[in-house]
N, C-alpha and C positions, 0 to 999 in steps of 0.2 A: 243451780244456785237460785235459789228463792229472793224475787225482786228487793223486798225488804231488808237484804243484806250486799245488796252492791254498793259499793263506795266509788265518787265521782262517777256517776255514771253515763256511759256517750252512746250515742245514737248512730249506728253507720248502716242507711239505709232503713231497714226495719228490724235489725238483728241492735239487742244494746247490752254491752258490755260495762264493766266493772273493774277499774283498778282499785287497790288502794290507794289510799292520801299519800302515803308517803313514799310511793311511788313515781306519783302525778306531780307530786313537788319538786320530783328531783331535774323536770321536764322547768326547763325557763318560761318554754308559751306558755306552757298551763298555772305555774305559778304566777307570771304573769294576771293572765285573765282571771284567778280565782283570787289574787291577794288585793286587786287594783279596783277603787272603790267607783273607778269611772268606767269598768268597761262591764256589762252582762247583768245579773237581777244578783240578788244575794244568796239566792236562791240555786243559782246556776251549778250546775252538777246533783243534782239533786233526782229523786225518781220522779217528783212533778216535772222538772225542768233538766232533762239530759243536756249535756251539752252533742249539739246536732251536725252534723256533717252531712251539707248539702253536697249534690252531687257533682259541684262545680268543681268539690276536694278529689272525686277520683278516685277516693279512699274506698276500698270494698272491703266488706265483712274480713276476704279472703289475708289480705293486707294487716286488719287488726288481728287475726287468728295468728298467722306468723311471728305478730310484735308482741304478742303474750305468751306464746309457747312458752311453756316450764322448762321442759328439757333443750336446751339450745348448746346442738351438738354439731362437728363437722356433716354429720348427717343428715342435713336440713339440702331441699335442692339448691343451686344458686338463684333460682326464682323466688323462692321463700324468703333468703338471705335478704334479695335487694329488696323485696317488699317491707321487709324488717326496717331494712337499713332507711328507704326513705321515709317514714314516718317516724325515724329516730333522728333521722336529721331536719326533719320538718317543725318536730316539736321539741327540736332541743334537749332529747337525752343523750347529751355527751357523754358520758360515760359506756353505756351502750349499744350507740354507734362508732366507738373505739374498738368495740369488742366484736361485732358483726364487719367492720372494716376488715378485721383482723381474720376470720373466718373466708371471708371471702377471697381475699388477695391470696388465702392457701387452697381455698378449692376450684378457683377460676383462671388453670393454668393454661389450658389452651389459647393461640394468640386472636384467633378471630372472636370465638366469644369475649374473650378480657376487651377487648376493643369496644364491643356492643355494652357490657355493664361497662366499659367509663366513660360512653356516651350516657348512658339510661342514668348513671348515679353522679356523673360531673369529675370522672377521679381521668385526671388530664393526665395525670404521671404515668398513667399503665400504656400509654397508646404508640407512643414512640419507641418504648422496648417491647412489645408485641408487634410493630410492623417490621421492629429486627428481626425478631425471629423469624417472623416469614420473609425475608430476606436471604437468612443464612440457612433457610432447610432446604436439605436436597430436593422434594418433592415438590411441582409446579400447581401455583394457588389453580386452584377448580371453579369451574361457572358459579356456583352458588357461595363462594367467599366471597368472590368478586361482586358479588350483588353485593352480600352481604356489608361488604367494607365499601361500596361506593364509589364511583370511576376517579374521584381524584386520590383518595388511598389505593386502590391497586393498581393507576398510573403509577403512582410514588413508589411503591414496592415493584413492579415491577421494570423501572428504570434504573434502582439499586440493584437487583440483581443482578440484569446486565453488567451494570458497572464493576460487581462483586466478582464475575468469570473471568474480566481483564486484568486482575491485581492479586497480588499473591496472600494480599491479608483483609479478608473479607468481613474482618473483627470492627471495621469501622463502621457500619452501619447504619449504627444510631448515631454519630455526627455527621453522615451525609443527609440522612431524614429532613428534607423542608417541613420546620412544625408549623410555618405559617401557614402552609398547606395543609397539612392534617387535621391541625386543632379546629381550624373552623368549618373543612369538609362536609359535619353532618348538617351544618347550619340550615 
């Protein structure tokens, strides 16, 4: 793409990208900062004047590559996904961060990774039905879950299970789960 034809265009590192307007609009921050006569130059988005993402944002080329993909298929990794996902929910594309929500939740069924993206993306609802599951599967969690999840989740998981061998209906679960325990875990 020939500099001369990007619209809005942003700075992530030394690599600069190009939405359209009517893209970047549908984004609150960005309509925000481009309609608000008090915030940036008038100029701002502009090829003189990108709008810049220091590196305090964290934001990598890699991150904006993911959030412009064209083709956004279940065949994205879920590393892809979440990169999508937060700088969709950073800059307020509700719409599609509905849509990569939506993706995600179908391709991240295993319970220990679903646990690690609802720490990394804030999604509180996945964590207490994925330490069910490891709760109610026959197979006993492995050294590297057990990092993985943190000594007070695999304490927690592995006191339900116990408790799960004593009782004929191991379907409760997720109402034995301490969430005070779990939610704040990774803190």
């Amino acid at each position: 793409m020939r500099l001369e034809n990007l619209n809005n265009p942003m700075q992530i590192q030394i690599t600069l990208f190009g939405l359209p307007r009517s893209e970047v609009m549908k984004s609150g921050f960005f309509r925000g900062m481009l309609e608000s006569p008090y915030l940036g130059d008038s100029k701002e988005g502009s090829i003189e004047n990108p709008i810049v993402f220091e590196e305090i944002t964290r934001i990598t080329p890699g991150d904006m590559k993911s959030l412009l993909k064209e083709d956004r298929t279940p065949s994205f990794s879920p590393t892809e996904w979440a990169s999508a996902y937060r700088l969709a929910e950073m800059w307020d594309f509700a719409q599609l961060r509905d849509y990569i929500f939506k993706h995600l939740d179908k391709s991240v069924k295993d319970p220990v990774p679903r646990i690690e993206y609802a720490d990394l993306l804030g999604f509180e609802d996945w964590i207490v039905p994925a330490l069910a599951r490891l709760c109610e599967r026959s197979e006993p969690l492995t050294i590297e879950e057990g990092m993985r999840l943190g000594i007070a989740r695999f304490a927690e998981v592995c006191k339900h299970r116990e408790r799960g061998r004593d009782l004929s209906n191991p379907s409760e679960y997720e109402k034995w789960i301490d969430k005070s325990v779990v939610l704040r875990a990774k803190e």
